[in-house]
PAKOL-639501 format. One line per 5 residues: number of its first residue (from 1); their letters; for each residue x, z, y of N, C-alpha, C, O. Coordinates in steps of 0.2 Angstrom, whole numbers. Example, Ala and Ser with C-alpha at 12.3 -4.5 7.8 and 13.67 -1.06 7.14 Angstrom:
2
1> AS> 66:39:-28:62:39:-22:66:39:-16:71:42:-17 | 64:35:-11:68:36:-5:64:39:0:67:40:6;
END
This chain:
98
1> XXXXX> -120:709:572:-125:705:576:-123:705:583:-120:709:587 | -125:699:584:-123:697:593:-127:706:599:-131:710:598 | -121:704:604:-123:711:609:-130:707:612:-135:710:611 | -130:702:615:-136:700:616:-145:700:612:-151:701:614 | -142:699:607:-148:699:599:-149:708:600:-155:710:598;
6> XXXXX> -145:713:601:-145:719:600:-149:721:605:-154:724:604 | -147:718:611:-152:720:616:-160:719:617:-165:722:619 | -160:712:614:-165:713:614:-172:716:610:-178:716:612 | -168:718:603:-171:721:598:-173:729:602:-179:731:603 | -166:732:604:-169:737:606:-176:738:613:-180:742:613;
11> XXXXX> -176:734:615:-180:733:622:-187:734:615:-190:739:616 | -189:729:611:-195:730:607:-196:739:603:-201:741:601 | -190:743:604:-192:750:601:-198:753:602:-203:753:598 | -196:756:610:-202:760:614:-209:756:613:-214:760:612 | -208:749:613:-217:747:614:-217:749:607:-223:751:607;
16> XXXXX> -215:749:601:-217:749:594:-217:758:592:-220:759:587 | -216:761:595:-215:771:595:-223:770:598:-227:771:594 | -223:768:604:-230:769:609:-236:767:605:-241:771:605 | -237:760:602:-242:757:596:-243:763:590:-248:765:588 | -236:765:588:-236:770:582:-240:776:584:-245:776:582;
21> XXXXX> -238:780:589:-240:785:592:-249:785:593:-253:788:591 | -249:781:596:-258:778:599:-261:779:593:-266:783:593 | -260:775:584:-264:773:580:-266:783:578:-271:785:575 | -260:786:580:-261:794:577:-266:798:581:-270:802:578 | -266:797:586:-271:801:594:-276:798:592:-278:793:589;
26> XXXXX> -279:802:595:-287:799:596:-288:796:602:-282:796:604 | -293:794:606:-291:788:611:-291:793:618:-288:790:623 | -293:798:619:-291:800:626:-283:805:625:-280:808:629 | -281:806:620:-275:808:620:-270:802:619:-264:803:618 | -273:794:618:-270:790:616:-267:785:622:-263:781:623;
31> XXXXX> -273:789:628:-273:785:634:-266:787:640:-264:785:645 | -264:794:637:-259:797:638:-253:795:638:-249:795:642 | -253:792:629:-245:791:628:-243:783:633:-247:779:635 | -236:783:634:-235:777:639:-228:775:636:-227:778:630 | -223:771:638:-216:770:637:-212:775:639:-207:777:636;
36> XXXXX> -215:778:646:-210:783:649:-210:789:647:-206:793:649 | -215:792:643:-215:799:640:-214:798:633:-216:802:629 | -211:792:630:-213:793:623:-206:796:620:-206:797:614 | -202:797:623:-197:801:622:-198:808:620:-195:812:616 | -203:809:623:-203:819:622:-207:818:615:-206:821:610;
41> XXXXX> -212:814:615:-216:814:610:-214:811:604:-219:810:600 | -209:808:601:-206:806:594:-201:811:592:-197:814:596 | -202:811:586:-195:817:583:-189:816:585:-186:811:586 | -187:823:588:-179:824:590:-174:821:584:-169:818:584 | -176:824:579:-171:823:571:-170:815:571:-175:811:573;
46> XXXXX> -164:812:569:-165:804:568:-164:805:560:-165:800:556 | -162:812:558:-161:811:550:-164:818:548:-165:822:552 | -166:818:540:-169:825:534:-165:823:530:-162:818:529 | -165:830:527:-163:829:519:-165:831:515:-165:837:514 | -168:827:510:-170:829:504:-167:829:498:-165:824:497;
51> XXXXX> -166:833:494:-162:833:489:-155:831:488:-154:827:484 | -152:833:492:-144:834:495:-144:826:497:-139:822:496 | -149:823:500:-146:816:500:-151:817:510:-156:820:511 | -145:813:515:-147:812:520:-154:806:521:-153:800:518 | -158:807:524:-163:799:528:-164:800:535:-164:805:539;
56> XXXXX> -166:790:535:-169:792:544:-175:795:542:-178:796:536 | -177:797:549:-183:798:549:-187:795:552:-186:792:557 | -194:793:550:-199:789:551:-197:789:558:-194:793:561 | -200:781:561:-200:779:567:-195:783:571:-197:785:577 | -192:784:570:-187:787:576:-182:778:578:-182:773:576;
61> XXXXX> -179:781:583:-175:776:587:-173:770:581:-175:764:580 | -167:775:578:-159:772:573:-167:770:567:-166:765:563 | -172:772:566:-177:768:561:-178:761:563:-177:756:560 | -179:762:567:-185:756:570:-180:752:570:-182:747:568 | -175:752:572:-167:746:573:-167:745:567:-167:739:565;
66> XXXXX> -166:750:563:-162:749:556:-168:740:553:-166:735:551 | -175:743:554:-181:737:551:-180:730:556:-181:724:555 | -176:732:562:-178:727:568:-173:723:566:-174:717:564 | -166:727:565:-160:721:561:-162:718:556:-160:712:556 | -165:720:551:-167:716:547:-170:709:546:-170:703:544;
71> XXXXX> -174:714:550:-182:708:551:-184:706:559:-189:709:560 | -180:704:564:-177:702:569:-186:699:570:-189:703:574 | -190:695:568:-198:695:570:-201:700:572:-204:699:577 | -201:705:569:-206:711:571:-207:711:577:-203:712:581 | -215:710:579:-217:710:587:-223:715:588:-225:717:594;
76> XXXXX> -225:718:583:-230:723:583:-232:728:578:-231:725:573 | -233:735:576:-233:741:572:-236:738:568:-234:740:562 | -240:732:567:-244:731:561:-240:728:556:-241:727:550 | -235:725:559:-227:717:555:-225:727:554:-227:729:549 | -222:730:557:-218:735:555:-219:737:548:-216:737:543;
81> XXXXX> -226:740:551:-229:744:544:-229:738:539:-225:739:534 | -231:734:539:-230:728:534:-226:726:528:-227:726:522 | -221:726:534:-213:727:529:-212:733:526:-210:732:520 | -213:738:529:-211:746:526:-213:747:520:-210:749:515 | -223:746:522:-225:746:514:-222:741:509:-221:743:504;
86> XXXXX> -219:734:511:-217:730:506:-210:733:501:-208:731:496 | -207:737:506:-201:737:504:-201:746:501:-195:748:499 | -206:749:501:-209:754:498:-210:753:489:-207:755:483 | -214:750:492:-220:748:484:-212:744:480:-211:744:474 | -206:738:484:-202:737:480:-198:742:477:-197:742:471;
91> XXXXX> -196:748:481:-193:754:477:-195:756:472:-191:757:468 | -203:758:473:-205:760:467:-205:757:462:-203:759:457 | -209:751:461:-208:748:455:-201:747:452:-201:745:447 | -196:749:456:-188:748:455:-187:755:450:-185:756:445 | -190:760:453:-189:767:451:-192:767:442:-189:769:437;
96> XXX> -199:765:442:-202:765:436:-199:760:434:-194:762:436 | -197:754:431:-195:748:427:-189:752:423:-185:755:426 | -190:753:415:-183:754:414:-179:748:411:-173:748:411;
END
C-alpha cells in the first residue's frame, strides 16, 4: 500500500479508539475520553493467545489498521463494527458448514 494511503489511514485510528471508547463510558466519564489520553486508555497488549494460536486484540492500534487496509472507507465505529460483525458471522457460518 502506497506511504501516503498509510498515512492517512493511520490519522483515522485515534478518532475511531476515542468513538469506541465513548460507546463503553457513560456520558460524564465519556466527556473525558479525547484523542490525547486515549493512549493510556486502550489495551497495552496488541496480541492474546488463545489456544496456542496468537491474535490481535480488539481495537488496539495494529487492529484498527489491519480492518482500515482492508476497507480503506471506514470513517466512523459504526462502518467498523459493521464489517467485524460481517466478517464474524462469515467465520462462523464457515466453522459450522461441513
Amino acid at each position: 500500500m502506497n506511504a501516503k494511503k498509510v498515512k492517512a489511514l493511520r490519522k483515522k485510528v485515534k478518532p475511531l479508539q476515542v468513538e469506541w471508547m465513548k460507546t463503553l463510558l457513560n456520558e460524564k466519564e465519556a466527556t473525558q475520553v479525547s484523542i490525547d489520553n486515549i493512549d493510556q486508555l486502550v489495551p497495552d497488549k496488541d496480541y492474546y493467545v488463545a489456544r496456542k494460536t496468537m491474535y490481535l486484540s480488539f481495537m488496539t492500534h495494529k487492529w484498527i489498521m489491519k480492518y482500515l487496509k482492508k476497507y480503506p472507507d471506514i470513517n466512523s465505529f459504526a462502518e467498523l463494527s459493521r464489517y467485524y460483525e460481517d466478517k464474524r458471522n462469515q467465520t462462523q457460518q464457515n466453522n459450522y458448514s461441513f
